[in-house]
N, C-alpha and C positions, 0 to 999 in steps of 0.2 A: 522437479522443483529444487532438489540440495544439490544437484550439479549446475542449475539457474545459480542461483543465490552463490556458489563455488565460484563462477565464471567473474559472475557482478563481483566479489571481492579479490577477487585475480586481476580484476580491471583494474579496479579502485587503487589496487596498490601501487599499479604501475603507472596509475597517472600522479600519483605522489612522485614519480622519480622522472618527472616532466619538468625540467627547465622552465620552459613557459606558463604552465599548470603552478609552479613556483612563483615567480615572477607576479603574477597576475594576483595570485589571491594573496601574498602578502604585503600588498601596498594598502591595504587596509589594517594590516595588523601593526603597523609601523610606527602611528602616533600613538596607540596607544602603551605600547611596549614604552617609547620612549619617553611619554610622560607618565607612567607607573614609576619604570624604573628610577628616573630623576627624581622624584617624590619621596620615594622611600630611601633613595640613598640620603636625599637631605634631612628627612625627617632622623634617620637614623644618625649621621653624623651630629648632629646638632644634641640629639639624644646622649649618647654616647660620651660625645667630647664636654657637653657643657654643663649634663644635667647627672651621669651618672655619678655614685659617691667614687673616691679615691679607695684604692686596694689597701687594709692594712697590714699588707706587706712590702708592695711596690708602689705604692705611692699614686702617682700617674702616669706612668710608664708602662703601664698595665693598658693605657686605653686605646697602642694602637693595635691591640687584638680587634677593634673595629674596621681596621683596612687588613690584619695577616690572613684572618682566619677565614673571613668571607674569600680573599684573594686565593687563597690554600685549599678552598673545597670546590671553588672554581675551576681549576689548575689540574684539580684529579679528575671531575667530572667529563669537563672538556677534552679529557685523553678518552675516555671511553665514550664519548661522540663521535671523536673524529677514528676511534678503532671498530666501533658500528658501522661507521658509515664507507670507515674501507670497506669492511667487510661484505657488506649490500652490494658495495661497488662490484668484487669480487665475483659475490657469488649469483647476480641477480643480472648483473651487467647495467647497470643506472648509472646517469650522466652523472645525474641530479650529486648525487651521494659523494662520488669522487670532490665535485667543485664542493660540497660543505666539507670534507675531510681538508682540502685544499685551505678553506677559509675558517677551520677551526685553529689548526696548528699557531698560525702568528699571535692570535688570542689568548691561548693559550698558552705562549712561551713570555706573553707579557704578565699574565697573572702567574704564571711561577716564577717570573723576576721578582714582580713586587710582592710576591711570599716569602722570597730566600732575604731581599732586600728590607722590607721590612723586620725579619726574623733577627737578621744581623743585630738593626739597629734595636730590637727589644735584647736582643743577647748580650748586648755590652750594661748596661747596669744590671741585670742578670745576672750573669755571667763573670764579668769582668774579662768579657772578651766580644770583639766582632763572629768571629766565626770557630767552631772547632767542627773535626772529621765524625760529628756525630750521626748515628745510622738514618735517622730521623731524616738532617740535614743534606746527607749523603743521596740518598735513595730520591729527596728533590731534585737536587744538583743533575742526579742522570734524567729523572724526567727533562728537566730543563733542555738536554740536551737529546732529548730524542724531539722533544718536541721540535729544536732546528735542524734534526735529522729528516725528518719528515718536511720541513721546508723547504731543505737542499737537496734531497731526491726528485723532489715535486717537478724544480726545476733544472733535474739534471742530465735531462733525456730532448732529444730534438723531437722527439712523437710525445703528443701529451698523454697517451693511453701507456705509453712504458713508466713515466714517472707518477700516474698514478696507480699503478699496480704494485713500482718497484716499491713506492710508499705507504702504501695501504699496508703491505707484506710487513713492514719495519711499525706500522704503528702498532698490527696485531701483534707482533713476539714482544713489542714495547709492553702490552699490556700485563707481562708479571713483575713488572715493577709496581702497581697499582698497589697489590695486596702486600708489598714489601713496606710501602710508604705506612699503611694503615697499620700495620702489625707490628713494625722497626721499633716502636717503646715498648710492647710484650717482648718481641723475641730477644735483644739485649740490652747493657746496660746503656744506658743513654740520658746525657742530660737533659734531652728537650720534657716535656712533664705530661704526662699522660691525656688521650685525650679527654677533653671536659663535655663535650657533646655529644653522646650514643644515640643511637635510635632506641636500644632495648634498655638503657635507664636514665632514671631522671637527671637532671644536667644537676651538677654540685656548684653553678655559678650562682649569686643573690638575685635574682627578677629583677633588680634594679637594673642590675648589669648584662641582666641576661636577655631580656626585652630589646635594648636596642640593639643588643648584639643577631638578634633574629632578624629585625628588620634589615638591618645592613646584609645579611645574606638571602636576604629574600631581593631585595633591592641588584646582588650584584647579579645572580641568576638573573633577577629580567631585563636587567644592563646587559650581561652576556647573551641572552637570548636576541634582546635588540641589533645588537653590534655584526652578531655571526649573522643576521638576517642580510643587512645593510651588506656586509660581506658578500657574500654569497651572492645577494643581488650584482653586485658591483662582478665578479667574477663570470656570471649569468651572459652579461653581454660584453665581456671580454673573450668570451669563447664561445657565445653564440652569435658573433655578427655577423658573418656570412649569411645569415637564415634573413627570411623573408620577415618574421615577424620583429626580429630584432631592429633590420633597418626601415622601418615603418613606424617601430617605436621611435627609433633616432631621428626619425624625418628625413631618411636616405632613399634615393632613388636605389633600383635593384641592379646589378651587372651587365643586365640586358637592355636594360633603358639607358643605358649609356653608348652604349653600341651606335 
């Protein structure tokens, strides 16, 4: 019976890493993702921009922690998806995994732009400056930059099974930046300000402010969850068209029926 029930979740897992097994059961997930997430992001911005009070320190300048900080926990999470999912690739051999690693990267080098980009622009009344070498700042900047490392690997091999290996290899050592990003305001000095959201205590931001600021990252997770779907999907039959079920999906006749 416990080798039965073994087999059944050794199945299970390997039909998760089923391209078509993908495919198939996430086109029902797709409206809903997309209208979750649109909802809550508007609810949030709306919240956020129109209704929360003014910082009495920074004014309003303070509100577009509504687009950094959601974009900024995006930015980290989505590197340890796409360093999962090398890794599965790796160690499991899954198609599946490789193509999300593949369709995480671009995602994710867009929400660490508009993390460093937006960060700039709160740093200049800040600050009194765009940008400075701070560890904080720094330690983005390289993710930023592995994240297009892993794009430009992906695609830098004439065999697709070499550049997702060579990339999967680069996203995993990428991932001691992770805990450098997180840690970069304890370990030195640093202007950026400590963070305001822990898991293990209470957040020091007012409920006024701190409310929509929940919804907007709750809203950009199911934006990013929708996107990398759509993704993925999109790469699914980019590399699976030769197969019978893809050109059947597409309305294509098979190699042989043209004969």
């Amino acid at each position: 019976m416990g080798i039965g029930v073994r087999i059944l979740s050794w199945q299970w897992f390997h039909r998760l890493g089923s391209p078509r097994w993908f495919y198939q059961k996430t086109s029902a997930w797709l409206p809903w993702l997309g209208a979750s997430s649109l909802l809550l992001l508007a609810v949030g911005i709306v919240w956020g921009l129109g209704f929360a009070p003014e910082d009495f320190k920074q004014g309003n300048s303070y509100r577009i922690i509504y687009i950094h900080v959601p974009a900024a926990f995006l930015a980290l999470a989505g590197y340890y998806i796409m360093a999962i999912c090398g890794a599965i690739g790796l160690i499991w051999k899954m198609k599946l995994s490789f193509v999300v690693m593949r369709a995480a990267a671009p995602i994710g080098a867009a929400l660490t732009f508009i993390s460093l980009f937006t960060g700039a622009v709160w740093g200049k009344p800040t600050w009194g400056t765009y940008w400075v070498w701070d560890a904080r700042i720094t330690s983005m900047l390289i993710l930023f930059l592995l994240y297009l490392g892993v794009m430009a690997l992906s695609g830098a091999f004439s065999r697709e099974q070499s550049g997702d290996k060579a990339s999967a290899l680069l996203a995993l050592v990428g991932t001691v930046n992770i805990p450098i990003i997180y840690k970069s305001v304890d370990w030195w000095f640093t202007l950026h300000q400590p963070a305001t959201l822990k898991l293990t205590e209470a957040s020091t931001i007012d409920p006024s402010m701190f409310y929509p600021l929940i919804t907007m990252i709750a809203g950009f997770y199911l934006f990013y969850a929708w996107v990398l779907t759509l993704h993925t999907r999109s790469l699914i039959l980019q590399r699976e068209w030769r197969t019978q079920w893809v050109r059947e999906l597409l309305g294509q006749s098979s190699p042989a029926a043209k004969i």
